[in-house]
C-alpha positions, 0 to 999 in steps of 0.5 A: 316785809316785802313791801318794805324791801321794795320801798327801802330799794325805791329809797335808793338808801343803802342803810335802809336797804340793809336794815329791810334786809336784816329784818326779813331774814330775821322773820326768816323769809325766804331769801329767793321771794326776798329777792324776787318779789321786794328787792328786785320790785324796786329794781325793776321800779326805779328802772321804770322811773329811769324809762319815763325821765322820772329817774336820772342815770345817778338814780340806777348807779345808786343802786349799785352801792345798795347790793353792797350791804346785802353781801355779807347776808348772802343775799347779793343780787345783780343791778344789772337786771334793770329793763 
C-alpha cells in the first residue's frame, strides 16, 4: 500500500494520487505512516530527480496540484518539504 503512494506521487498524476489515497484509507492505514513513509517518499524522490536534472521545475510545481484531491480525505500534506 505504501509503495503504491510512492509510485502514484512519482507518477506526478493527481487521479492516481488520490485513487492510492483512497485506498489505503480503506485498508484503514494510518494516515501519519501514509504520509510519511508513501507520500512524502515520493516527494522526497521527485525532489531527488529535480537535484540530479533528472527532473524539471514543472516536475515539483505538479506536485502542488497532486495535495489537492488528498484534502477532502484529510490528508493534505505540504509540498514544500522538498530538499
Amino acid at each position: 500500500m505504501l509503495e503504491a503512494l510512492y509510485r502514484a506521487v512519482l507518477s506526478r498524476e493527481p487521479e492516481e494520487v488520490a485513487r492510492a489515497v483512497e485506498e489505503a484509507i480503506g485498508a484503514g492505514l494510518d494516515p501519519l505512516t501514509m504520509i510519511e513513509e508513501g507520500l512524502a517518499r515520493g516527494l522526497r524522490e521527485v525532489g531527488d530527480l529535480y537535484g540530479r536534472g533528472e527532473a524539471f521545475l514543472a516536475d515539483l510545481l505538479s506536485l502542488i496540484h497532486i495535495s489537492e484531491p488528498t484534502r477532502p480525505l484529510y490528508i493534505s500534506y505540504a509540498v514544500f518539504c522538498l530538499k
